[in-house]
N, C-alpha and C positions, 0 to 999 in steps of 0.2 A: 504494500500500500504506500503511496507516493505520501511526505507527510507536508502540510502546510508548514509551511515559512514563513517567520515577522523577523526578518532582518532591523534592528534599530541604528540610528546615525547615533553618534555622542553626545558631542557638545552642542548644546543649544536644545537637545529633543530628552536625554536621561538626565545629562545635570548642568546648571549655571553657569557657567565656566568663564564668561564675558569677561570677568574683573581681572581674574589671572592671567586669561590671553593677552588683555589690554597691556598690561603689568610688566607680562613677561616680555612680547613683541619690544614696548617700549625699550624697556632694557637692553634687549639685544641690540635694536640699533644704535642706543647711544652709546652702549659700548665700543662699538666701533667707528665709531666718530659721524654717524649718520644723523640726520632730523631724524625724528621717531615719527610715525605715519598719526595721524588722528583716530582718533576711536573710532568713528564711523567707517573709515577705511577699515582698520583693521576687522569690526565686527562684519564687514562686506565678504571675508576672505574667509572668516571660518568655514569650516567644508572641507578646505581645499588640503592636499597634502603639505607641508612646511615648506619645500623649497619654490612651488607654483605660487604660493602666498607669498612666499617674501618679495619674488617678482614681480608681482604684480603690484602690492606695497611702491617699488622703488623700480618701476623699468630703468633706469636708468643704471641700475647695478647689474654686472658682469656675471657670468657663470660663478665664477672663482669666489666674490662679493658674497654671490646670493647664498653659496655654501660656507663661508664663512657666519653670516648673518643667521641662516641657520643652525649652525653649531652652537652659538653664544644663546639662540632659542634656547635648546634641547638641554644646556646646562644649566641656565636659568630655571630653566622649567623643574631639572631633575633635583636643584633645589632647596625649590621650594614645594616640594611633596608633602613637609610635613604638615603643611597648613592646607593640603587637600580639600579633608571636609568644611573648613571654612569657607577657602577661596571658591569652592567649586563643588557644590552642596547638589543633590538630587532633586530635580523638579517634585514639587506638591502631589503625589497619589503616583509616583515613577515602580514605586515597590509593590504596593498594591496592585499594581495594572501589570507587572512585570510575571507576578507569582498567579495572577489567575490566567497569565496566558500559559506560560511552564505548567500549570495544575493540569493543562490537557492530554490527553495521550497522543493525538492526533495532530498536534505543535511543538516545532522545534523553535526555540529562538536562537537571532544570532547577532553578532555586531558590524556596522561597515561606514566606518570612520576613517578620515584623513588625519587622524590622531597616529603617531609612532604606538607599536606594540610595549613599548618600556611607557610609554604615558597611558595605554588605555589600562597596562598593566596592573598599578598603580590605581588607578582611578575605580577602576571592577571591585582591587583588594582593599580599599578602603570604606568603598561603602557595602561589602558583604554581596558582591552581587555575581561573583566568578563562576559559583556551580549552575544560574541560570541559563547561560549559556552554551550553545552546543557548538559552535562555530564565530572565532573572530577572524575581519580583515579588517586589516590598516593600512598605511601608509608602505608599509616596509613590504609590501606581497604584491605592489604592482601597480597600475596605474592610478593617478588623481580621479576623483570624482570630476565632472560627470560622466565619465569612462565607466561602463560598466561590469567591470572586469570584475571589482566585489563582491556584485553580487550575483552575475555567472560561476564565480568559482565558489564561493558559499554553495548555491544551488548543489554544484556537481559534488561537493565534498560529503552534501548529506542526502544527496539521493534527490533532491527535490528536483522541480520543474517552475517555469515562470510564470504558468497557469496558476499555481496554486502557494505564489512568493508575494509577501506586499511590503515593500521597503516603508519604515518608520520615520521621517525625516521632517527639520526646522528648517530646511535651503532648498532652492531651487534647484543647485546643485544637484539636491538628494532626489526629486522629483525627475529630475533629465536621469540620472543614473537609472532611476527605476525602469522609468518607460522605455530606456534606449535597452535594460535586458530584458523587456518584456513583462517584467512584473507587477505588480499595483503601487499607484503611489500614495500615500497616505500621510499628509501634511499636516504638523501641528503648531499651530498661534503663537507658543509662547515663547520659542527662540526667537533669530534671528534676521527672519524676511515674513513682511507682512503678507496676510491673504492673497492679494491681488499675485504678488510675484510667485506664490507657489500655485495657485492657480493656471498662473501662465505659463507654468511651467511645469504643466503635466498633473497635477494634484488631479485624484480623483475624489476625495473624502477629504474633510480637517473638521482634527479636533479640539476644541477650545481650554480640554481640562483632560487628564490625564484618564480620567475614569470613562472616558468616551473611546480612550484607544480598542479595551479591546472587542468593544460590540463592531466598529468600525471596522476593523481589520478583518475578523471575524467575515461580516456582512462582504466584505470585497470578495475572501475565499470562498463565499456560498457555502457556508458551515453554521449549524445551529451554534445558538449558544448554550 
């Protein structure tokens, strides 16, 4: 029996993450002697794998730059890990909605974040949420969103099919990844891009509160609750 799939994005859709991104990004660049990008900028780029972000942050920095800029991320980032569940707290009803989808037999979940595996690492092991999961991709396994390489290779790794896969995601980003593997895309309010742009971007369902994911999700799969 082929089993349904709720792929979740990270940052922006499981936990808050904004302040520390904002935090960290800053850091990086001025570390290096660069302007640091504005928030807005930066909150534009979540999604995205680290090195696509920083470029995008700063066209005008070099391969070599961009890699640099990212490294001074990843150690800033690594830290400040241990103010985790401070800086970067679980969205309101994430655990509730997380465990009545796991409660099913007939559901895998999985992760597909532009987050590094040392950072989604970390973030799983701090708020208790590792054995939820049947399948993570990040950053480190292949292409940026909205390349949908994550959630094809999720799919094949646990048997499923895109008929019966519905990516969980706060970016449009997350919505093109879905649709471009075929699978549902299922957009929620409270990260990072308003309505309009995850509509535009393929959203087939959004939910406003965390306790709507998994009738929604659900309801995409054509699965009772």
């Amino acid at each position: 029996m082929t089993p349904k799939l709720v792929l979740f994005d990270c940052d922006g859709t499981l936990v808050d993450s904004q302040q520390m991104i904002v935090a960290t990004m800053t850091e990086a660049f001025t570390k290096l002697g660069h302007a640091p990008p504005d928030r807005a900028g930066v909150l534009s780029i979540i999604g995205l794998s680290l090195p696509e972000a920083v470029g995008r942050l700063d066209p005008s920095l070099d391969v070599a730059r961009v890699a640099l800029v990212a490294e001074a991320y990843r150690d800033t980032y690594q830290a400040m890990q241990f103010r985790l569940a401070e800086t970067a707290p679980l969205y309101p009803g994430a655990l509730d909605a997380l465990r009545t989808l796991s409660g099913r037999e007939d559901v895998l979940l999985g992760i597909v974040t532009g987050k590094s595996r040392r950072g989604l690492d970390a973030i799983l092991e701090t708020h208790g949420l590792t054995n939820l999961f049947s399948v993570l991709r990040t950053a480190d396994d292949g292409p940026s969103k909205p390349h949908p390489f994550m959630v094809v290779d999720a799919m094949s790794a646990l048997g499923g099919d895109a008929s019966q896969t519905v990516v969980v995601g706060d970016t449009g980003y997350d919505m093109l990844m879905a649709r471009a593997a075929g699978a549902f895309a299922l957009g929620v309010t409270w990260g990072y891009n308003i309505r309009d742009e995850l509509s535009q971007a393929g959203a087939q369902e959004l939910a406003d509160d965390f306790a709507e994911v998994p009738s929604l999700a659900m309801g995409l799969l054509g699965a009772k609750e």
